[in-house]
mmCIF file as gemmi writes it, N, C-alpha and C atoms, coordinates in Angstrom:
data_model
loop_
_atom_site.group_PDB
_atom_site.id
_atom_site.type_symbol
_atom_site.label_atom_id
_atom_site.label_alt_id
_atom_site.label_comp_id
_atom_site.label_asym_id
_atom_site.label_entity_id
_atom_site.label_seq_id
_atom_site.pdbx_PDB_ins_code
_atom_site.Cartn_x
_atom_site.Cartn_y
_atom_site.Cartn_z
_atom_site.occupancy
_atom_site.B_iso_or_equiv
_atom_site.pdbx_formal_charge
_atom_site.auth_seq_id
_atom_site.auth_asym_id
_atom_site.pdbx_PDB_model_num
ATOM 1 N N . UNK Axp A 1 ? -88.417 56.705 14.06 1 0 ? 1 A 1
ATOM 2 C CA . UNK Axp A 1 ? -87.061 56.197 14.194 1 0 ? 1 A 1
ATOM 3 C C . UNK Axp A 1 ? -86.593 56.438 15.629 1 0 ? 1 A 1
ATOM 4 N N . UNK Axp A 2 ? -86.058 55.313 16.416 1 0 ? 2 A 1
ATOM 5 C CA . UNK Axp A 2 ? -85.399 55.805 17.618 1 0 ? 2 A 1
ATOM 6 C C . UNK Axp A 2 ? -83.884 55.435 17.672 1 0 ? 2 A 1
ATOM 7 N N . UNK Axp A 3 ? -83.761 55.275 18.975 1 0 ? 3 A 1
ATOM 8 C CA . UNK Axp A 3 ? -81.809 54.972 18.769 1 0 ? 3 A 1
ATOM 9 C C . UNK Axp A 3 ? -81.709 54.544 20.254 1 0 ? 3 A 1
ATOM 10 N N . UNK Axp A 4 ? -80.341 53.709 20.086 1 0 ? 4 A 1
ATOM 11 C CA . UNK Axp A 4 ? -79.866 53.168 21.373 1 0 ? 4 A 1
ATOM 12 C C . UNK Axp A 4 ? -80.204 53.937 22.804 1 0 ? 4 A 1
ATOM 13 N N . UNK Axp A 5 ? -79.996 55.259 22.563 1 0 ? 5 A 1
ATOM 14 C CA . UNK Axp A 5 ? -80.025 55.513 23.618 1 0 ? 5 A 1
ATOM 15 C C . UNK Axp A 5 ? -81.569 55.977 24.578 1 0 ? 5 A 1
ATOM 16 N N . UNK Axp A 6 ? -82.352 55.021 23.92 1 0 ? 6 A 1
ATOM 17 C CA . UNK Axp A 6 ? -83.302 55.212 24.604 1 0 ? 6 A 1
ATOM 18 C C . UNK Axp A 6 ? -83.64 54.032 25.8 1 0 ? 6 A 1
ATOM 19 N N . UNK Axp A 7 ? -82.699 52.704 25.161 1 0 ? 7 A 1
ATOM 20 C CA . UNK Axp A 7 ? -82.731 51.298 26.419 1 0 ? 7 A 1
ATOM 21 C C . UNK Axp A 7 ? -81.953 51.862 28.208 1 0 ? 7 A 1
ATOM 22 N N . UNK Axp A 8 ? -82.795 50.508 28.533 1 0 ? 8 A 1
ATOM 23 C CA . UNK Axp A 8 ? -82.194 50.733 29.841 1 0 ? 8 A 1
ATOM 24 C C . UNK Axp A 8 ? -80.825 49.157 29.958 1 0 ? 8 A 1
ATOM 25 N N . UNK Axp A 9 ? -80.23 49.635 30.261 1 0 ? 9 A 1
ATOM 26 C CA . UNK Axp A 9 ? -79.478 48.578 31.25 1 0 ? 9 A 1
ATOM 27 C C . UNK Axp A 9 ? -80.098 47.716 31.854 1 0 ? 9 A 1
ATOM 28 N N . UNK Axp A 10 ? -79.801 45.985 31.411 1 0 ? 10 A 1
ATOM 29 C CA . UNK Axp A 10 ? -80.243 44.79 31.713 1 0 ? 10 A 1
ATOM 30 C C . UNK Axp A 10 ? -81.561 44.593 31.517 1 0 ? 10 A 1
ATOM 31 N N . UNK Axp A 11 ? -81.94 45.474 30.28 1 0 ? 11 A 1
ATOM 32 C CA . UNK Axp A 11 ? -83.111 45.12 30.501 1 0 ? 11 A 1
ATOM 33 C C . UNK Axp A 11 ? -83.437 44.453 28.434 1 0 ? 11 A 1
ATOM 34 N N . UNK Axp A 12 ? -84.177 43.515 28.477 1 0 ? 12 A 1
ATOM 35 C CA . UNK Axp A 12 ? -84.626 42.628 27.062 1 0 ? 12 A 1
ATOM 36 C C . UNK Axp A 12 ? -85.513 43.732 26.314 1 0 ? 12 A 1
ATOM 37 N N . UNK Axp A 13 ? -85.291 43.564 25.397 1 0 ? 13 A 1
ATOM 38 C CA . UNK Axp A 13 ? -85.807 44.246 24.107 1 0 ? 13 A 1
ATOM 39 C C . UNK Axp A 13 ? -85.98 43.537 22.66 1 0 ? 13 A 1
ATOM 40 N N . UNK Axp A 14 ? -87.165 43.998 22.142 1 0 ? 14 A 1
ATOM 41 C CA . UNK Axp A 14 ? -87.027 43.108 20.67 1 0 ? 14 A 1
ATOM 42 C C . UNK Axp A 14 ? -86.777 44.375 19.935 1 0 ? 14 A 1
ATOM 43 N N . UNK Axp A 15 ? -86.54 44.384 18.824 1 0 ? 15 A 1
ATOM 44 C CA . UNK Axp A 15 ? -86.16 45.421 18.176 1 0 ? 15 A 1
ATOM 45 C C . UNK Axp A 15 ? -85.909 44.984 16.887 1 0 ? 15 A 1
ATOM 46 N N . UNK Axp A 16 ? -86.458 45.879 15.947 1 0 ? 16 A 1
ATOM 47 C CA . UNK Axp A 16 ? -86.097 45.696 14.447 1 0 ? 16 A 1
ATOM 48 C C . UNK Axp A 16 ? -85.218 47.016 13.742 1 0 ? 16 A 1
ATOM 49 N N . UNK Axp A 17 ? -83.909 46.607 13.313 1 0 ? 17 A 1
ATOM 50 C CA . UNK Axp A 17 ? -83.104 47.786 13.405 1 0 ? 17 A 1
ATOM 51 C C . UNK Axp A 17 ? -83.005 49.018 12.468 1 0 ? 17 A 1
ATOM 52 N N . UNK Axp A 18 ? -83.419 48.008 11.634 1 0 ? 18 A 1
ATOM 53 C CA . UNK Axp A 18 ? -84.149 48.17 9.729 1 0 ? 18 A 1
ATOM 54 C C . UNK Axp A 18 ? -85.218 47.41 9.21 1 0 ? 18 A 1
ATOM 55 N N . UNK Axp A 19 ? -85.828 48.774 8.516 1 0 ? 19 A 1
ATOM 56 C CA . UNK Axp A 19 ? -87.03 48.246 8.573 1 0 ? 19 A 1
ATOM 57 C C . UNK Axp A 19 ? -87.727 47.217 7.93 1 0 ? 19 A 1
ATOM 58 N N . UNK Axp A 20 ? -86.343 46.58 7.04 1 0 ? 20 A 1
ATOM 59 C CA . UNK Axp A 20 ? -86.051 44.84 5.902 1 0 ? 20 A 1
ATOM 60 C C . UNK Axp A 20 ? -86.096 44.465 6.631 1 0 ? 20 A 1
ATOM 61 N N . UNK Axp A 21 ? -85.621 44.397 7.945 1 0 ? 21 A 1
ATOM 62 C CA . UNK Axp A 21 ? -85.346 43.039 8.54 1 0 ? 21 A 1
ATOM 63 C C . UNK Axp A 21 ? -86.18 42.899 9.654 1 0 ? 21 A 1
ATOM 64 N N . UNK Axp A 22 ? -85.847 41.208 10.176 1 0 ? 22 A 1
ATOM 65 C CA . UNK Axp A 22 ? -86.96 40.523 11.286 1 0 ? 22 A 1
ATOM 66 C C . UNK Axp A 22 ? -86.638 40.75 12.692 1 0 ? 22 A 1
ATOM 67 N N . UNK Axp A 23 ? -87.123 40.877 13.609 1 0 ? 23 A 1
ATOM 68 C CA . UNK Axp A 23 ? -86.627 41.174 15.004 1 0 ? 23 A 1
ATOM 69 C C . UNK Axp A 23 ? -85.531 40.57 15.273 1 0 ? 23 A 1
ATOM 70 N N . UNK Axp A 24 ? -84.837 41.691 16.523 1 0 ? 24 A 1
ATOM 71 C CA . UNK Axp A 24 ? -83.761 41.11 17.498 1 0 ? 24 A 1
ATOM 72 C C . UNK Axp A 24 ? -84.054 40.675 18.459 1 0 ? 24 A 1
ATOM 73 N N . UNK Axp A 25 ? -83.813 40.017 19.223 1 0 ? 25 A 1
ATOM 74 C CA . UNK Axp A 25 ? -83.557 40.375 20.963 1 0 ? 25 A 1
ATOM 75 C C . UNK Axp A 25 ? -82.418 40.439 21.667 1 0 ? 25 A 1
ATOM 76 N N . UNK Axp A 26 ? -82.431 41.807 22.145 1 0 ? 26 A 1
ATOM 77 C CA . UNK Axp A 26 ? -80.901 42.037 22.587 1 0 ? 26 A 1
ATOM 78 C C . UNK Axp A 26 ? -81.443 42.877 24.166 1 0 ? 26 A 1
ATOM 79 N N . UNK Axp A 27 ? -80.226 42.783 24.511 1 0 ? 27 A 1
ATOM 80 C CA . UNK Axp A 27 ? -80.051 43.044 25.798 1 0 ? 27 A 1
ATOM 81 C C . UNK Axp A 27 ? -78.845 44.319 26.252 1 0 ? 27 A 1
ATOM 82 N N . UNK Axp A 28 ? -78.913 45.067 26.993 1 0 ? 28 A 1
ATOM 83 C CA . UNK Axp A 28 ? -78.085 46.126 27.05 1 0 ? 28 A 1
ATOM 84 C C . UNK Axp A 28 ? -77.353 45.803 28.4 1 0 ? 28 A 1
ATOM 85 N N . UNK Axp A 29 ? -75.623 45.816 28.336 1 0 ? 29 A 1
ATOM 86 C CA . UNK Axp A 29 ? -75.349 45.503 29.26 1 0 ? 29 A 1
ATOM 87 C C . UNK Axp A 29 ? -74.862 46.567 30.591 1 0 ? 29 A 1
ATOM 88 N N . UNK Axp A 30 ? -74.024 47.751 29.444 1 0 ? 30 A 1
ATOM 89 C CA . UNK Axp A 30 ? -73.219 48.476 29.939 1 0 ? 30 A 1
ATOM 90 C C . UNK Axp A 30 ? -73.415 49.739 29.103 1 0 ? 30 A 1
ATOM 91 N N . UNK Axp A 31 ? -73.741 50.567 29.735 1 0 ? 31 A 1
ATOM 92 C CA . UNK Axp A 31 ? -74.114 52.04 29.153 1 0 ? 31 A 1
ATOM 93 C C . UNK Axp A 31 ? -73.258 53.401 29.692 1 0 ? 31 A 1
ATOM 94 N N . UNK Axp A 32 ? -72.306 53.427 29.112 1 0 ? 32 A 1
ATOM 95 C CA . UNK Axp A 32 ? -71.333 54.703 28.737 1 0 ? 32 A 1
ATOM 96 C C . UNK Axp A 32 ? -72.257 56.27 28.771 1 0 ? 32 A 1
ATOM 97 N N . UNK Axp A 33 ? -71.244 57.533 28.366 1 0 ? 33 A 1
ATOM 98 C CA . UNK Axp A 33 ? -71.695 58.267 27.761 1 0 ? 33 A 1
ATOM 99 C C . UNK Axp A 33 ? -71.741 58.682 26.685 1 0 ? 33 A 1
ATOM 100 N N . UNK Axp A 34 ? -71.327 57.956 25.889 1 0 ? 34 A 1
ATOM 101 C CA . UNK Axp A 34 ? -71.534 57.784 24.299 1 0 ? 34 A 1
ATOM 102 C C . UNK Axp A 34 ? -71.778 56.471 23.643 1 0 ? 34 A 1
ATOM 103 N N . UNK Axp A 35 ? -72.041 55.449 24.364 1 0 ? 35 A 1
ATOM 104 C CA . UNK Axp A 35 ? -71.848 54.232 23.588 1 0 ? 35 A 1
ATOM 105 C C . UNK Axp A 35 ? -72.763 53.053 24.127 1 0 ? 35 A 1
ATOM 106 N N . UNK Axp A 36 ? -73.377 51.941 24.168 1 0 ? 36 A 1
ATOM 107 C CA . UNK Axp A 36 ? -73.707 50.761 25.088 1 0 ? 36 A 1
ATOM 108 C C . UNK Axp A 36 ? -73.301 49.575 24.504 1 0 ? 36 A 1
ATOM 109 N N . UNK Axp A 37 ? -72.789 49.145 25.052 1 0 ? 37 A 1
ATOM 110 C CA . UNK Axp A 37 ? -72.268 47.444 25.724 1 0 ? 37 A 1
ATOM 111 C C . UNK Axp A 37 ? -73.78 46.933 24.961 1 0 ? 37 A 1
ATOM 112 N N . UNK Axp A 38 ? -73.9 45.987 24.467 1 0 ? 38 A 1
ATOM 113 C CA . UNK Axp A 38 ? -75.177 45.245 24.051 1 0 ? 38 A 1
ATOM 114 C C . UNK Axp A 38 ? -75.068 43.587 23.467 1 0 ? 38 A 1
ATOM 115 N N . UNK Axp A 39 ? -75.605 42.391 24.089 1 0 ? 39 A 1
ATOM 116 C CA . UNK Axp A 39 ? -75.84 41.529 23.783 1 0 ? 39 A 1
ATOM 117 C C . UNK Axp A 39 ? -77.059 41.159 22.529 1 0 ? 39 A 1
ATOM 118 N N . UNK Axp A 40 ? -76.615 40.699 21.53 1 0 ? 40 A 1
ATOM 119 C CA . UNK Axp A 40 ? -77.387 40.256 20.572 1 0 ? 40 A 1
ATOM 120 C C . UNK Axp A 40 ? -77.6 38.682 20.232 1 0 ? 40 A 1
ATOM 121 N N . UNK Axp A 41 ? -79.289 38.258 21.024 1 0 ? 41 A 1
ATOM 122 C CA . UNK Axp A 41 ? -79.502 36.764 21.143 1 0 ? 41 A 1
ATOM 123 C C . UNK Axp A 41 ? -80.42 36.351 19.326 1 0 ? 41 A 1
ATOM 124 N N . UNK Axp A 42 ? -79.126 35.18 19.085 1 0 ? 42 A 1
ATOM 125 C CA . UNK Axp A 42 ? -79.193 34.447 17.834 1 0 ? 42 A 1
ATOM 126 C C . UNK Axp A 42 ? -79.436 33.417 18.363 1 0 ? 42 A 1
ATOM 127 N N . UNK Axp A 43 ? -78.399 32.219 17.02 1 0 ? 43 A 1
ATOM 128 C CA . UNK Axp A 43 ? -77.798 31.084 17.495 1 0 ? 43 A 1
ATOM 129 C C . UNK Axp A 43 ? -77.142 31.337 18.375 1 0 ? 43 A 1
ATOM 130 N N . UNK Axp A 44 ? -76.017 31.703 18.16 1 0 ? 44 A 1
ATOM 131 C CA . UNK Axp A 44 ? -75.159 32.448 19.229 1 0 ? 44 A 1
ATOM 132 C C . UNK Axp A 44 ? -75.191 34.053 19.597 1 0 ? 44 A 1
ATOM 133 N N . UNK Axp A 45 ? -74.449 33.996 21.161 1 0 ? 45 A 1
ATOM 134 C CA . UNK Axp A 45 ? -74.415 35.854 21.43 1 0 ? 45 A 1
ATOM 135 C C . UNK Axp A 45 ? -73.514 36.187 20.797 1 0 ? 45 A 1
ATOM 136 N N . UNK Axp A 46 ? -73.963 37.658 20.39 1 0 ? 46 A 1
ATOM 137 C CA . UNK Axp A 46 ? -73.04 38.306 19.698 1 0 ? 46 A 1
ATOM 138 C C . UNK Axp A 46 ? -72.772 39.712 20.482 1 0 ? 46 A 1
ATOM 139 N N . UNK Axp A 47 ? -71.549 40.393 21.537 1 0 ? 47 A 1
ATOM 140 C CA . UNK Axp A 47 ? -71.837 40.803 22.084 1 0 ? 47 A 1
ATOM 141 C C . UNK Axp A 47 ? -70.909 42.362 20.852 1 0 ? 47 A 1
ATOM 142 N N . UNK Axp A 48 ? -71.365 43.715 21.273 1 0 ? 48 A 1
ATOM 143 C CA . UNK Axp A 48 ? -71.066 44.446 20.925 1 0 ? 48 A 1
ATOM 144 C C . UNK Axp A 48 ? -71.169 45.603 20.986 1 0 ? 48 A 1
ATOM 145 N N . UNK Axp A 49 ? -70.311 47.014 20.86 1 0 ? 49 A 1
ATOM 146 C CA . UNK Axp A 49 ? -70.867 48.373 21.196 1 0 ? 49 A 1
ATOM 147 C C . UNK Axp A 49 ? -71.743 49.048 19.953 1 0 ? 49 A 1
ATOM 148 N N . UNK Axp A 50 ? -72.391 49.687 20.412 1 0 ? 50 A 1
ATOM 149 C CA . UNK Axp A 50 ? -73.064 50.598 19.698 1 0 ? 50 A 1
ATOM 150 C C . UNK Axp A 50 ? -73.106 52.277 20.132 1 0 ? 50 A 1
ATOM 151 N N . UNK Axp A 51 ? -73.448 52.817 19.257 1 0 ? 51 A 1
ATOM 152 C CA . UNK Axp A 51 ? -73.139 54.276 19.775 1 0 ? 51 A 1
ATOM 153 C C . UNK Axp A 51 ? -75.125 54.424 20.413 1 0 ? 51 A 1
ATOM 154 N N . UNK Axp A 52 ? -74.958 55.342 20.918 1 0 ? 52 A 1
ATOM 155 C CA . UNK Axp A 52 ? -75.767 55.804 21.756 1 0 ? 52 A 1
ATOM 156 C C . UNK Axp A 52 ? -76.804 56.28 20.71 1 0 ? 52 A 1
ATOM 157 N N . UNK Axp A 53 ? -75.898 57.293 19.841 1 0 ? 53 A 1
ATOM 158 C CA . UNK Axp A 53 ? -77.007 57.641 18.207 1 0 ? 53 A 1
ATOM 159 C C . UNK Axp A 53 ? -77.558 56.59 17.503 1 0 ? 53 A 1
ATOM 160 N N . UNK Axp A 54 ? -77.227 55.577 17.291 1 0 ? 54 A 1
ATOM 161 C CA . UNK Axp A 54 ? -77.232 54.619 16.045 1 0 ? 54 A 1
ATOM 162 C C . UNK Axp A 54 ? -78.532 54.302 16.241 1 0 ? 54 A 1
ATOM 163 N N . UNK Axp A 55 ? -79.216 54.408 14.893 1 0 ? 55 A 1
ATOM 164 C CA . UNK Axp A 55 ? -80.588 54.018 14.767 1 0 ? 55 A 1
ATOM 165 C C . UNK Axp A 55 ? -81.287 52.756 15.375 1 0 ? 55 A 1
ATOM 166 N N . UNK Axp A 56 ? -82.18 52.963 15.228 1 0 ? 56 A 1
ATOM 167 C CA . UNK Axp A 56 ? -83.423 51.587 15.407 1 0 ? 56 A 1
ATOM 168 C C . UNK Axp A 56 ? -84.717 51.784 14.857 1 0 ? 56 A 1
ATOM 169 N N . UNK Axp A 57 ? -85.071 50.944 14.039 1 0 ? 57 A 1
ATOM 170 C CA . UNK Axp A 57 ? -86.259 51.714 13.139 1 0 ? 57 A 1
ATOM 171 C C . UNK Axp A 57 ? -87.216 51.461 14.188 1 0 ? 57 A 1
ATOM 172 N N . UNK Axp A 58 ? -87.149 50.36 14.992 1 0 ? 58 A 1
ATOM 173 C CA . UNK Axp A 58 ? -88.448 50.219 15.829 1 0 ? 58 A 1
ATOM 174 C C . UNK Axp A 58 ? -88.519 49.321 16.927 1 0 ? 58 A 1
ATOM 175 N N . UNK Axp A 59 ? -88.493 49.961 18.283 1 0 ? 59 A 1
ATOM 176 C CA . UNK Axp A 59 ? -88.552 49.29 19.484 1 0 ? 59 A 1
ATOM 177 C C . UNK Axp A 59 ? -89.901 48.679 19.624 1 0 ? 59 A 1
ATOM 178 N N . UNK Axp A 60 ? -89.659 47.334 19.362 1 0 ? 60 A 1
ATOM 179 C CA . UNK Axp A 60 ? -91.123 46.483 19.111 1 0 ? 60 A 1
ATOM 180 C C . UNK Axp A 60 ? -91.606 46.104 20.598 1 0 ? 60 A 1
ATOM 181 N N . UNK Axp A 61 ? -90.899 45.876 21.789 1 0 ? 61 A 1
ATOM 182 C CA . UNK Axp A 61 ? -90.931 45.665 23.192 1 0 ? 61 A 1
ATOM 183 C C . UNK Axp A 61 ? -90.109 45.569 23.821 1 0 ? 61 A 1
ATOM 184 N N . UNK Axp A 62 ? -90.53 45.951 24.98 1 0 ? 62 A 1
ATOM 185 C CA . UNK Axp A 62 ? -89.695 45.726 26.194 1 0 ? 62 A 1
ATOM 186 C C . UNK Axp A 62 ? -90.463 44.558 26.778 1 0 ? 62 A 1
ATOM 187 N N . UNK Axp A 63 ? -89.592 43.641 27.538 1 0 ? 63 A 1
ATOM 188 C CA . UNK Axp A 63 ? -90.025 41.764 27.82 1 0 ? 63 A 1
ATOM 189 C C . UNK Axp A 63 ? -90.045 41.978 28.826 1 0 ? 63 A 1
ATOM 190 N N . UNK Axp A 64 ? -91.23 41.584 29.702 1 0 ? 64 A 1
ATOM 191 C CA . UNK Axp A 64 ? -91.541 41.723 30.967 1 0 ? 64 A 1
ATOM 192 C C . UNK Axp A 64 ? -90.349 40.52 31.517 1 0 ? 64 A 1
ATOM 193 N N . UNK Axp A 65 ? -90.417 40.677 32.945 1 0 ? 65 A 1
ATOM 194 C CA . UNK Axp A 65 ? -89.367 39.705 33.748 1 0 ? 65 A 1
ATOM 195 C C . UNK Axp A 65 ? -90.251 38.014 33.362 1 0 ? 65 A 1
ATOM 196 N N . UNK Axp A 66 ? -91.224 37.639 32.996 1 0 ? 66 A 1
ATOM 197 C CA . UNK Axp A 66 ? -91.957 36.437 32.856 1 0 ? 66 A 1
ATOM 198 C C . UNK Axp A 66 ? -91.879 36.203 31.691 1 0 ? 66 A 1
ATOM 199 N N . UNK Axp A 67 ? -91.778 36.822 30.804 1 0 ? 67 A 1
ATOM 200 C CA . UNK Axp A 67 ? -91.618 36.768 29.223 1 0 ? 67 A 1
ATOM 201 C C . UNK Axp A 67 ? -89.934 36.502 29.157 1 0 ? 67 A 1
ATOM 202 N N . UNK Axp A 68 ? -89.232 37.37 29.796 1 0 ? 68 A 1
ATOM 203 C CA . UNK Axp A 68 ? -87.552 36.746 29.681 1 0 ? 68 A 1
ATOM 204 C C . UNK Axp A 68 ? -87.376 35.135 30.355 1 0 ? 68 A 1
ATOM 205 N N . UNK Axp A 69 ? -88.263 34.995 31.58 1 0 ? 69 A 1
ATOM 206 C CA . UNK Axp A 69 ? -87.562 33.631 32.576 1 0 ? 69 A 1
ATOM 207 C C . UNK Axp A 69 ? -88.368 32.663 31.249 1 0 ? 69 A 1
ATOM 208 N N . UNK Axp A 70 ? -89.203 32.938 30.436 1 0 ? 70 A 1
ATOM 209 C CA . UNK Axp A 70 ? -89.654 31.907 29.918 1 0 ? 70 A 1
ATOM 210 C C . UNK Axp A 70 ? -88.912 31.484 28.619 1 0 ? 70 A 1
ATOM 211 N N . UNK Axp A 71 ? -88.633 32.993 28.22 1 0 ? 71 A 1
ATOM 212 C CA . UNK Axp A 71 ? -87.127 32.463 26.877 1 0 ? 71 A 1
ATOM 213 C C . UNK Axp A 71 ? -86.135 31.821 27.345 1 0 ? 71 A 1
ATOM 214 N N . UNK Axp A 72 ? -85.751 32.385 28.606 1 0 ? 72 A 1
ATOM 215 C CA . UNK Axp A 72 ? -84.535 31.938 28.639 1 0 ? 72 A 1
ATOM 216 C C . UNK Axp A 72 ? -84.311 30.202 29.338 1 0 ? 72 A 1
ATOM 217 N N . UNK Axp A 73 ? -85.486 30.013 29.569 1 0 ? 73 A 1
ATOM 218 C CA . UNK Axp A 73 ? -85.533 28.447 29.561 1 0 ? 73 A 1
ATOM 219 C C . UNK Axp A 73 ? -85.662 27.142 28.218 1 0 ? 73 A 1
ATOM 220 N N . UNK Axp A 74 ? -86.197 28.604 27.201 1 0 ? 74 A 1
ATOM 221 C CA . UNK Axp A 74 ? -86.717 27.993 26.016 1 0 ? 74 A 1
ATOM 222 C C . UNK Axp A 74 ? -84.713 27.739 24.963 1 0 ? 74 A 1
ATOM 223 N N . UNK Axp A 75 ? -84.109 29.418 25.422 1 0 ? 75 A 1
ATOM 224 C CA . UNK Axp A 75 ? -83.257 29.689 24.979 1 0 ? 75 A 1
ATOM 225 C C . UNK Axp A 75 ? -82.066 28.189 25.749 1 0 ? 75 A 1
ATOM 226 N N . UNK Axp A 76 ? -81.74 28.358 26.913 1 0 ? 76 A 1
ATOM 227 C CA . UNK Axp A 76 ? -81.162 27.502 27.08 1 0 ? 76 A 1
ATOM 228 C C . UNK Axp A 76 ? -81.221 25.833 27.075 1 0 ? 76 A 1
ATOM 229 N N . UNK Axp A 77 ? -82.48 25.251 26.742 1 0 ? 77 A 1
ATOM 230 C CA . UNK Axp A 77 ? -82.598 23.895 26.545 1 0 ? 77 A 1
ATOM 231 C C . UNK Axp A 77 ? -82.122 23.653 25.34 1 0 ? 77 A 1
ATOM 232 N N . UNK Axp A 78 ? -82.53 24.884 24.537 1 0 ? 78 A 1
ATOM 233 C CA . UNK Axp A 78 ? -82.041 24.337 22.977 1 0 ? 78 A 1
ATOM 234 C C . UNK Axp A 78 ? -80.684 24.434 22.868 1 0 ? 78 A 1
ATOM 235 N N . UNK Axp A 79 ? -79.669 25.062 23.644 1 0 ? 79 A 1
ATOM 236 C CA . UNK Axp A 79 ? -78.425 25.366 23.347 1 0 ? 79 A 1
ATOM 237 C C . UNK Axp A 79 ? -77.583 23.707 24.187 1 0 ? 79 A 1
ATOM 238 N N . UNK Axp A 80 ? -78.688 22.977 25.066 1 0 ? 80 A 1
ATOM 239 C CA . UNK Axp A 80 ? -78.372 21.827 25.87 1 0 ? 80 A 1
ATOM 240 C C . UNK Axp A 80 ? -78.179 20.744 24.496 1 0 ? 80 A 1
ATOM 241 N N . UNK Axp A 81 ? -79.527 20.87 23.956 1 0 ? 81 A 1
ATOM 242 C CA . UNK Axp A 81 ? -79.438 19.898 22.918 1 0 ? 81 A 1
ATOM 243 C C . UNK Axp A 81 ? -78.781 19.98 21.761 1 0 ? 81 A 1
ATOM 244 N N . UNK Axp A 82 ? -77.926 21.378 21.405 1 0 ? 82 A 1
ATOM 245 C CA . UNK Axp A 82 ? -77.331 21.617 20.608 1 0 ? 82 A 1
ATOM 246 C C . UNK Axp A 82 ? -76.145 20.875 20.899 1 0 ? 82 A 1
ATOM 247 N N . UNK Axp A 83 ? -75.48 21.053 21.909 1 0 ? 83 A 1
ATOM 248 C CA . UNK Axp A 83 ? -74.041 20.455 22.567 1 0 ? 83 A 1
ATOM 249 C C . UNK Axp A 83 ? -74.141 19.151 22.445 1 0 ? 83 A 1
ATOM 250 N N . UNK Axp A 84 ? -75.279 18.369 23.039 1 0 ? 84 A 1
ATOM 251 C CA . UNK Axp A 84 ? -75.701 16.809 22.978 1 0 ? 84 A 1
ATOM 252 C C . UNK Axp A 84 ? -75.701 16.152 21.942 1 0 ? 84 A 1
ATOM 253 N N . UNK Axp A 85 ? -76.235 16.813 20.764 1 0 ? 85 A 1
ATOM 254 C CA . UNK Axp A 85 ? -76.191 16.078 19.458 1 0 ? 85 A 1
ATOM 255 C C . UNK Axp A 85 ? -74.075 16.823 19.627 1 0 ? 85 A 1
ATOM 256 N N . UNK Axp A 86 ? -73.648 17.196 19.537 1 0 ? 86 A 1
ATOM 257 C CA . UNK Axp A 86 ? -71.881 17.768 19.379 1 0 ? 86 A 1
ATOM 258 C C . UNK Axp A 86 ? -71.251 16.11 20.012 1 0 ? 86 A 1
ATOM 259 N N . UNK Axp A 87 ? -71.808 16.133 21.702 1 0 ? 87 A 1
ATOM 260 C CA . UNK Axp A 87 ? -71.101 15.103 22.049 1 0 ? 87 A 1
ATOM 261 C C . UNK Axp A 87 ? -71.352 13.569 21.063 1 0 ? 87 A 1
ATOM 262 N N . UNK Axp A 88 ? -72.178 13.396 20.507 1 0 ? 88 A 1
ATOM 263 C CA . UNK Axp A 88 ? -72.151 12.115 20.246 1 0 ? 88 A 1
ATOM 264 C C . UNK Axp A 88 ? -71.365 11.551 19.345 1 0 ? 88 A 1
ATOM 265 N N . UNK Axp A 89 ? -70.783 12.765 18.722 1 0 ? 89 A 1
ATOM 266 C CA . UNK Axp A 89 ? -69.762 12.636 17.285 1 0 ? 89 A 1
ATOM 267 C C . UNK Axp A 89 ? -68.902 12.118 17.447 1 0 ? 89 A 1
């Protein structure tokens, strides 16, 4: 079992928080002394604090800088075509 406070700031992570469920990928933005700032990538971000204690059943990776530029091209085309099919309504 680990816990928040083992991420770094700005840096991608997959993570499964419990051990039912399917990976995250979240991102840490802002790290306190009790708490972190953290982005959670879905459909949409979900941004939010967490305490520094709060579990994580399992830090599955840390995303190299080539593994993020490649989501986040993957991440943002689909959010292009999401809007595109919006405009045509």
């Amino acid at each position: 079992m680990y816990s928040y406070a083992l991420l770094e700031p700005e840096c991608y992570y997959l993570v499964q928080e419990k051990a039912d469920e399917g990976l995250t990928l979240i991102q840490v933005k802002v790290k306190s002394d009790h708490c972190m700032y953290v982005c959670r990538y879905a459909d949409e971000v979900l941004m939010e604090w967490k305490r520094k204690s709060d579990p994580i059943h399992d830090i599955v990776e840390l995303l190299s800088d080539d593994v993020v530029s490649e989501w986040t091209a993957v991440y943002n085309s689909s959010e292009d075509a999401y809007y595109e099919e919006d405009d045509e309504e």
